[in-house]
Kinemage of the C-alpha trace (Angstrom):
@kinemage 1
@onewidth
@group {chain A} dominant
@subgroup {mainchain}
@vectorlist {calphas} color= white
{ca unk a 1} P -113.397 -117.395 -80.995
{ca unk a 2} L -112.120 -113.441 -81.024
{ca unk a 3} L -111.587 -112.573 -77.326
{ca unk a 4} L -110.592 -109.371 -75.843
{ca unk a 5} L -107.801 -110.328 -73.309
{ca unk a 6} L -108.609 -109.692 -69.327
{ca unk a 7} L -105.351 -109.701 -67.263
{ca unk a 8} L -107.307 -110.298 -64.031
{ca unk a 9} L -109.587 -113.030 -65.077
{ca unk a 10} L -107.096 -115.514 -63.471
{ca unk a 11} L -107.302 -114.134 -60.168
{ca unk a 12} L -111.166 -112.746 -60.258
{ca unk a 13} L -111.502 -116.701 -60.767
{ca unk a 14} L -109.282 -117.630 -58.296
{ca unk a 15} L -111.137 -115.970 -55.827
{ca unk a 16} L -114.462 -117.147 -55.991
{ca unk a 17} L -113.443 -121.212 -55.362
{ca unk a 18} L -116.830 -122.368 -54.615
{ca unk a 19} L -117.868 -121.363 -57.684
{ca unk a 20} L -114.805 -121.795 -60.286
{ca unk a 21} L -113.737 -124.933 -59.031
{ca unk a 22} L -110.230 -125.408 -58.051
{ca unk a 23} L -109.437 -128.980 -58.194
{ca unk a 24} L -112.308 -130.394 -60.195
{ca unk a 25} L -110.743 -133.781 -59.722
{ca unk a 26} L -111.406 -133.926 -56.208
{ca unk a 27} L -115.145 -133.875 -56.912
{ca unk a 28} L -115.025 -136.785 -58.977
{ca unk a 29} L -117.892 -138.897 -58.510
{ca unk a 30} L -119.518 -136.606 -55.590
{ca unk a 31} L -120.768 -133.461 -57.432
{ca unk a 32} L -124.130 -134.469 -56.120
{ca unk a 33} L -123.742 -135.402 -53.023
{ca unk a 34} L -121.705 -132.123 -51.798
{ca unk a 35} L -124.021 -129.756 -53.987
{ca unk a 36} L -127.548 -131.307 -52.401
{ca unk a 37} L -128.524 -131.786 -56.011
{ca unk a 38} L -130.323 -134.694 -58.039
{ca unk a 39} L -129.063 -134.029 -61.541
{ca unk a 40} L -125.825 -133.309 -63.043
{ca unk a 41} L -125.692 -131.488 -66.306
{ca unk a 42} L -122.759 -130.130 -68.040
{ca unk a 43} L -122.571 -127.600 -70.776
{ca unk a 44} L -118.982 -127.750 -72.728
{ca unk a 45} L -117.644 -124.398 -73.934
{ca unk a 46} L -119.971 -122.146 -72.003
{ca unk a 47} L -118.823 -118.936 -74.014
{ca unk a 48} L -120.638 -116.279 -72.016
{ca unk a 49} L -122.924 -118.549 -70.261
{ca unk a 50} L -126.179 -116.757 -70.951
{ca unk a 51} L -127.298 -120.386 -71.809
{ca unk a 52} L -126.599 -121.905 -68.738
{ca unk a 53} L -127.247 -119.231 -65.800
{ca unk a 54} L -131.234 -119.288 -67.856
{ca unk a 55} L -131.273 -122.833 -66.819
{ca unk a 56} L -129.469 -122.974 -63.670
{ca unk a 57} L -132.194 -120.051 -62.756
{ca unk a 58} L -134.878 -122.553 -64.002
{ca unk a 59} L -133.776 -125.816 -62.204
{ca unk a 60} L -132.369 -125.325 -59.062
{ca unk a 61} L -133.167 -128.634 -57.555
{ca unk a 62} L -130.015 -129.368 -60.309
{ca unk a 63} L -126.617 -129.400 -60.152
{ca unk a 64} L -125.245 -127.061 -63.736
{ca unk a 65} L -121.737 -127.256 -64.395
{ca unk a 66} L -119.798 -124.785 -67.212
{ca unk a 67} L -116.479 -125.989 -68.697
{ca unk a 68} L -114.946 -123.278 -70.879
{ca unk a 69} L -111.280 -123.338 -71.868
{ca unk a 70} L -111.242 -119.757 -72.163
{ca unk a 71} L -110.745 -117.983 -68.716
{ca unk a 72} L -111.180 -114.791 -70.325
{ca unk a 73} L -114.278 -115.748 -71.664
{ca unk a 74} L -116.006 -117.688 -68.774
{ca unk a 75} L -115.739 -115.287 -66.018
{ca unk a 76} L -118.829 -113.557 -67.369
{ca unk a 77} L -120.456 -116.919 -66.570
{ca unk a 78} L -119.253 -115.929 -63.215
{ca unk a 79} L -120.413 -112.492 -62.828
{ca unk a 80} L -123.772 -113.662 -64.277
{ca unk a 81} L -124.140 -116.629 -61.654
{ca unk a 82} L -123.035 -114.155 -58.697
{ca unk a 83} L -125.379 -111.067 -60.027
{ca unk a 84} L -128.516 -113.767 -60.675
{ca unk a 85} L -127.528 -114.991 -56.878
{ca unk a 86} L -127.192 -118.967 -58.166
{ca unk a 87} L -125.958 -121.125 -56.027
{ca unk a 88} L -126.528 -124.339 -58.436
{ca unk a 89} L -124.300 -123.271 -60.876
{ca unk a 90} L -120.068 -124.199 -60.841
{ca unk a 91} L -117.356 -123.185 -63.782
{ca unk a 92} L -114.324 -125.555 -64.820
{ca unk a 93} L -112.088 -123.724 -66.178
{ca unk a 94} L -110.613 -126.869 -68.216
{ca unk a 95} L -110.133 -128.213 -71.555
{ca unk a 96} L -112.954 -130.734 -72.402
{ca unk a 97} L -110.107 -133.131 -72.936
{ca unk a 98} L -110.015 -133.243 -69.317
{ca unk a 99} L -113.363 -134.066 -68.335
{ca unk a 100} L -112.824 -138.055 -67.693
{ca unk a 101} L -110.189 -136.528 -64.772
{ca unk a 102} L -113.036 -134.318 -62.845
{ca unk a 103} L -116.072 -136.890 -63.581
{ca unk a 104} L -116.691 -140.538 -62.941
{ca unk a 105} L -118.137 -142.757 -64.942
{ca unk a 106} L -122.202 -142.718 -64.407
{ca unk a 107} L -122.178 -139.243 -62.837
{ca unk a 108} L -123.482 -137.180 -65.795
{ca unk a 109} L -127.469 -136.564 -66.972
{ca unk a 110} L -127.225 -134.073 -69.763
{ca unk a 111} L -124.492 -133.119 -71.838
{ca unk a 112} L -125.112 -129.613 -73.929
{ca unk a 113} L -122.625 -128.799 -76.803
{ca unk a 114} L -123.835 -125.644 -77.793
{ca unk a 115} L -122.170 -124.001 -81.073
{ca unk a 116} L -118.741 -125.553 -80.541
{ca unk a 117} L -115.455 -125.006 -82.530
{ca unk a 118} L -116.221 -126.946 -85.997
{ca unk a 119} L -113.140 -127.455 -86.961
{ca unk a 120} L -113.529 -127.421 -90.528
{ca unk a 121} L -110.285 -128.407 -91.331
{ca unk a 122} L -109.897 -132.390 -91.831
{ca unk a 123} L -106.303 -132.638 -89.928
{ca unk a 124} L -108.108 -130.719 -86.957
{ca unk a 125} L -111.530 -133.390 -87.100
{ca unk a 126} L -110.191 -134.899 -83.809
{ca unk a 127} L -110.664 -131.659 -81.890
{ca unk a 128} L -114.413 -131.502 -82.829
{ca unk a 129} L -116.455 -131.979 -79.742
{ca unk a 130} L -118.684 -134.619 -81.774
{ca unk a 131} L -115.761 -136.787 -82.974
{ca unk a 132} L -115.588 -140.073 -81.702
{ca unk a 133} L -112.666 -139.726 -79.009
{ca unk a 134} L -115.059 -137.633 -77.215
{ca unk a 135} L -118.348 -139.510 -77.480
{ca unk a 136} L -116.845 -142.438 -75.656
{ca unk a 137} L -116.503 -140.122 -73.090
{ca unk a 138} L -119.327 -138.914 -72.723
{ca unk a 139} L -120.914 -142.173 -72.739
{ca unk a 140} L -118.840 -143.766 -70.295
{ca unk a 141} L -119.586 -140.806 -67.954
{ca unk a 142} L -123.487 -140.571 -68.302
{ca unk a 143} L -126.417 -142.331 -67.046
{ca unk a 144} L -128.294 -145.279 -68.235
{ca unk a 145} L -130.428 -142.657 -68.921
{ca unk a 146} L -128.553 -139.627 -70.030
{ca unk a 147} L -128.250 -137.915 -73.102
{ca unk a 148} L -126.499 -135.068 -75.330
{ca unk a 149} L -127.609 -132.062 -76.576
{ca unk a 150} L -126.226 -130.122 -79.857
{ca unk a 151} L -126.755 -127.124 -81.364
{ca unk a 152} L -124.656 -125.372 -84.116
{ca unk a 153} L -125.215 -123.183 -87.116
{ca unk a 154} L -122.564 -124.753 -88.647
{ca unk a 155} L -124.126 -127.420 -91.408
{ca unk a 156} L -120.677 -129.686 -91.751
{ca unk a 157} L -119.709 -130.004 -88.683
{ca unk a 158} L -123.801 -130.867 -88.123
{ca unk a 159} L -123.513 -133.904 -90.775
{ca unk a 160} L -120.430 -134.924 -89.079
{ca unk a 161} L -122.227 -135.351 -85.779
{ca unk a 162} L -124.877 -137.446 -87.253
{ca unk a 163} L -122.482 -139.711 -88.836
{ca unk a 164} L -120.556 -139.573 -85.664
{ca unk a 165} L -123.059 -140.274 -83.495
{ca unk a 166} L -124.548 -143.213 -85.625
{ca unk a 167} L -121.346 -144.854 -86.377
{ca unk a 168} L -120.503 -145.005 -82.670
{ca unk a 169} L -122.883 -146.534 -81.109
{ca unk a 170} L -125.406 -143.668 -80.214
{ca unk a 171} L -128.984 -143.443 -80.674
{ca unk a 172} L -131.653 -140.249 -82.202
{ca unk a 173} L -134.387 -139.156 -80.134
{ca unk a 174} L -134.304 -135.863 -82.067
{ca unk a 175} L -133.115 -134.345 -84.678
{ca unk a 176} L -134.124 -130.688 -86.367
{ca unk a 177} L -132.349 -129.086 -89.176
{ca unk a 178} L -134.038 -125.619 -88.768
{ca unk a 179} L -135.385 -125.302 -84.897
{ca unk a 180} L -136.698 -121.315 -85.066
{ca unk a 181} L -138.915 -122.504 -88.511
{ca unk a 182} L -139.953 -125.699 -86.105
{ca unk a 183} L -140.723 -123.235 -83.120
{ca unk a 184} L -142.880 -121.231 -85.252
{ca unk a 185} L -144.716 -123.960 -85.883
{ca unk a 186} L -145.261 -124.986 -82.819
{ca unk a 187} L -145.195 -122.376 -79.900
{ca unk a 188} L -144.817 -124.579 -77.134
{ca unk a 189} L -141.227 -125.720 -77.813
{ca unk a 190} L -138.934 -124.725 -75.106
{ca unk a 191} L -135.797 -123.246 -76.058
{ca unk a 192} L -133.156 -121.573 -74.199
{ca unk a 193} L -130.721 -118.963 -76.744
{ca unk a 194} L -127.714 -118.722 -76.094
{ca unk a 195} L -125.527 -115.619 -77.719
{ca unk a 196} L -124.357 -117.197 -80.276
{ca unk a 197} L -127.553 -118.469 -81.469
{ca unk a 198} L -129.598 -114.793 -81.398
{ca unk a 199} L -127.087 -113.487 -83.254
{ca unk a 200} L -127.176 -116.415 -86.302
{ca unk a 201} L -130.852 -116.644 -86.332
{ca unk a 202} L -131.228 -112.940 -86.384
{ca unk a 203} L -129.712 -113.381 -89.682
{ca unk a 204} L -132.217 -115.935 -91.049
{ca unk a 205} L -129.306 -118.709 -90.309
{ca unk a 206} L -131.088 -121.978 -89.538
{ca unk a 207} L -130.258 -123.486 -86.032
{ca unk a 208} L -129.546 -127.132 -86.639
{ca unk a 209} L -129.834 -129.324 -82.940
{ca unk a 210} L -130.031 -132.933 -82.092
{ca unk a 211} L -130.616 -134.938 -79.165
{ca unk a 212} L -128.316 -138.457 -78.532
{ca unk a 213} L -128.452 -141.335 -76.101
{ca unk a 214} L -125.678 -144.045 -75.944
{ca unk a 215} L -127.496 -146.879 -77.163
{ca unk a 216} L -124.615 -148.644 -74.495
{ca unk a 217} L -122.416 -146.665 -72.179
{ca unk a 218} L -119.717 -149.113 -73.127
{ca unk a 219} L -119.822 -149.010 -76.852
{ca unk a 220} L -116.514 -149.198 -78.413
{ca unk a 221} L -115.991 -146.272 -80.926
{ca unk a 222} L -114.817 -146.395 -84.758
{ca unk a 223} L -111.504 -144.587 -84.706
């Protein structure tokens, strides 16, 4: 990702702590119960965040949390959440390595990877959100009930995740290799855009998304 660097993202961040939380790790386990929420769900690498704010803005009986690495990047998630007035909405400005220190196990509903890094390079396949480090993870932190979300443009790192996601103990509920051509078909699908993902499809790119469950959220993964 090509950023343009902002010098006072730091302390523009710093200064709004109820929103760009702090010490994440002091929330651990209690997102819900100091946010007055009922759901927890978790978008990693947020980018601009016009995914996320559209949903926060839809759900606010929810709790919507937006972990991007990139400080200079996420504090336009921040001006969006304060200009839409959202008060469902927090920012982690963390590495996704780091999310087992800020969330107990159980505490997650939805996890949203939304056009992440792919990592094409096979020394770097460790750092792809869908490898299999992660997904036991995100498993040990979600529901009984919850799930993951994908979306990418990219088609490798796409067949990766499936093969990821079936070799380590995770289940399909869905699964589209082309979701505009599938929304044109049928109206009625909701679907949230996020920046990344008007530009591609703009150019005729298909959209390729999946939905996961851990069929266990103690499944050992395949290193």
């Amino acid at each position: 990702m090509r950023m343009k660097h902002k010098p006072w993202a730091e302390s523009y961040l710093q200064s709004h702590p109820s929103i760009a939380i702090q010490e994440p790790e002091l929330r651990k386990g209690k997102w819900l119960q100091a946010a007055g929420k009922t759901k927890l769900h978790i978008e990693i690498g947020s980018g601009k965040g016009q995914f996320i704010t559209q949903l926060a803005a839809q759900h606010p009986d929810w709790l919507f949390i937006a972990v991007e690495k990139h400080e200079s990047v996420v504090v336009s998630v921040l001006q969006k959440c304060i200009e839409q007035g959202l008060n469902n909405l927090c920012i982690l400005n963390v590495d996704a390595e780091r999310l087992t220190e800020c969330f107990a196990d159980n505490e997650v509903d939805v996890f949203y990877l939304n056009f992440s890094d792919p990592w094409p390079k096979k020394r770097h396949m460790k750092r792809r959100l869908s490898h299999a480090g992660f997904l036991n993870h995100y498993a040990q932190m979600l529901t009984n009930e919850g799930q993951l979300q994908m979306k990418t443009d990219n088609q490798g790192l796409f067949i990766f995740s499936l093969e990821s996601f079936s070799q380590n103990g995770w289940g399909m509920e869905a699964i589209s290799f082309d979701l505009h051509h599938q929304i044109e078909m049928d109206p009625t699908i909701e679907n949230i855009e996020t920046e990344y993902e008007e530009k591609f499809s703009a150019k005729g790119q298909p959209i390729y998304t999946l939905t996961a469950k851990p069929l266990s959220n103690r499944t050992e993964t395949v290193e």
